[in-house]
N, C-alpha and C positions, 0 to 999 in steps of 0.2 A: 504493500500500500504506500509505503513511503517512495516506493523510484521516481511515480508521475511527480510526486511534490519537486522533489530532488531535480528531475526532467526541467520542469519550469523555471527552478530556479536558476540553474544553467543559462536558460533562453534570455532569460532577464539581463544574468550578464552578458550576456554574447549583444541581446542589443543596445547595452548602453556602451558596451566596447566597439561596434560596429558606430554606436552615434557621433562615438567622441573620433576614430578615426576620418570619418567622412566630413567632419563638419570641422576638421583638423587645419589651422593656418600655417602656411611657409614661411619662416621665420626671411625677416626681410633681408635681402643679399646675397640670397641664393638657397639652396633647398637642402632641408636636413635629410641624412642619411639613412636608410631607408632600416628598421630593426622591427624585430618580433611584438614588439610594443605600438609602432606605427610604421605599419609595412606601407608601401609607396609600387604595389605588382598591379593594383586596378586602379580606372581611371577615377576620376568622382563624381558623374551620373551613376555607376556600376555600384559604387560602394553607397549613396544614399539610398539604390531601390533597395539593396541587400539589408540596411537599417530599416525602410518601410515596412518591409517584407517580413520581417523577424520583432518588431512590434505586432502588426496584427495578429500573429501566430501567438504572442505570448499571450494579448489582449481575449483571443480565442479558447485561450487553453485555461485562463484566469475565469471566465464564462462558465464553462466547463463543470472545472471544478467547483464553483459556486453551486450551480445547479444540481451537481449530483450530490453534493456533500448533504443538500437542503433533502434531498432524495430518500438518502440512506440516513438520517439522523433517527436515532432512536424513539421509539414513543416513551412515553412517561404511562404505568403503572397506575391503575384506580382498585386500591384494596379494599374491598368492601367485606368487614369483619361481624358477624355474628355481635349483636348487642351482649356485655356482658364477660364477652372474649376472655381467657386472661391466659395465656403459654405460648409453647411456641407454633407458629405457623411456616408450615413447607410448603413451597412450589414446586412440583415437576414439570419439567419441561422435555417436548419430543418425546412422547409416550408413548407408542401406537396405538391408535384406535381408539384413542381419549378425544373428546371434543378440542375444539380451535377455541380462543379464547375471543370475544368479541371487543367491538372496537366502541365507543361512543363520545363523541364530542373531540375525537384528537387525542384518547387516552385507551389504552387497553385496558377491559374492566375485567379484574379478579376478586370472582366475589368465593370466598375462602368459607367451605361447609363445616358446620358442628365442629368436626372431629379435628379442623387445623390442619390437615393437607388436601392439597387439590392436583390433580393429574391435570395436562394437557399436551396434545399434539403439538401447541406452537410453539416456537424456537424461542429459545432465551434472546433478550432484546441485550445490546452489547452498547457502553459509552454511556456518556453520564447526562442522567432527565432525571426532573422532577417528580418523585413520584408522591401520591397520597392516600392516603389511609381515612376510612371510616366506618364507623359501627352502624349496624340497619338491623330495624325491627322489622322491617319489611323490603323484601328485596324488589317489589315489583313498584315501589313508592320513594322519591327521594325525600318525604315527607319526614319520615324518619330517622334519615339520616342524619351520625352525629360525628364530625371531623375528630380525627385522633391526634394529637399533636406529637409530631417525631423531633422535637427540639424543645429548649425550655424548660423550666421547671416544672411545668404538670407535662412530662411528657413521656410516653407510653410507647413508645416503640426503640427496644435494643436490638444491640448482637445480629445487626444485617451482615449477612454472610452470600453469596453466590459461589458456588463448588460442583465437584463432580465427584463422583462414587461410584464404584461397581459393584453388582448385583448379581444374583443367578441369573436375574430377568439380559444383565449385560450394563452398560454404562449409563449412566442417569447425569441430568445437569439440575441442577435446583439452586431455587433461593429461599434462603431462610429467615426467620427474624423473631424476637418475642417480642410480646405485648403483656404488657401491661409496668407496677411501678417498676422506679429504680432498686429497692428493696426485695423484690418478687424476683427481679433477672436476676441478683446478685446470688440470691439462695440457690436459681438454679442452674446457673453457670458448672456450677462442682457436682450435679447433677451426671453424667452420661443420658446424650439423648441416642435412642434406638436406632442403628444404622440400616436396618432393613425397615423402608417403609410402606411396606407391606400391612404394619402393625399399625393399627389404629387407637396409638396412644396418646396423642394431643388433644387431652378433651379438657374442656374449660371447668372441669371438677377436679381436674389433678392438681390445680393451683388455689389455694385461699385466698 
């Protein structure tokens, strides 16, 4: 991913090295000698199209990369957590035959069952979004809905981890996180959480 960057940047110099040759003065009383630094082998129509020409290409490629970067930027994360919530929550990602996670408003919505893991078919999202978190007494209503705060002094969400692991099932990607106090994560840090998530042990009664 880094060469195209790399590519550009090259071009960038080559045309401001190409601008400052072509637009280059003869020192008066005769003509300086010709070196790797300001060659004197083309004429000077030859060497301003060659500056032209290698501006719009870099102008081209700046474009480019704009648009695709806006392309492939990551979505941001809508965690919709069971009212009440309180341990840890697991994301699977690339599961087979687990549903596609859906999209709404410009945010992928994960809304995270009872038990505090959810399987899904879609790819873990890569690079750094905003993501947000909140508790619903009703999933089919945002009436409900009560923002979690992940910073701050009342704030309820630790220990964000993304990882991979292997399984009988084969390799798994996930992201993990707890919910609830800073008190509550600390107790279960020294905890061991279960590496096979096959086990449906994240129930929001294993935490007080």
């Amino acid at each position: 991913m880094i060469l195209p960057y790399l590519a550009a940047i090259l071009l960038a110099l080559a045309t401001a090295y190409s601008a400052v040759v072509s637009f280059r003065q003869k020192p008066e009383g005769g003509s300086a000698s010709p070196s790797w630094l300001s060659p004197d082998r083309t004429n000077r129509p030859a060497r301003i199209f060659f500056g032209i020409g290698m501006l719009i290409l870099v102008i081209g490629l700046g474009v480019w990369f704009s648009t695709n970067s806006r392309n492939t930027a990551p979505r941001s994360f809508r965690f919709l957590i069971p009212e009440g919530y309180r341990g840890w929550v697991r994301v699977e990602f690339e599961v087979p035959g687990m549903p596609s996670l859906p999209t709404e408003a410009g945010q992928i919505v994960i809304e995270i069952p009872p038990s505090g893991t959810l399987r899904t078919s879609s790819p873990e999202q890569y690079g750094w979004a905003r993501d947000t978190y909140v508790f619903y007494s009703n999933v089919h209503s945002n009436a409900g809905e009560q923002p979690i705060p992940d910073s701050g002094p009342a704030r309820l969400i630790w220990g964000k981890i993304n990882g991979e692991e292997s399984s009988s099932s084969g390799k798994r990607k996930y992201e993990e996180f707890f919910v609830g106090s800073e008190q509550q994560y600390k107790d279960q840090i020294d905890q061991p959480k279960p590496k096979d998530s096959s086990r449906d042990s994240h129930s929001p009664a294993a935490i007080p």
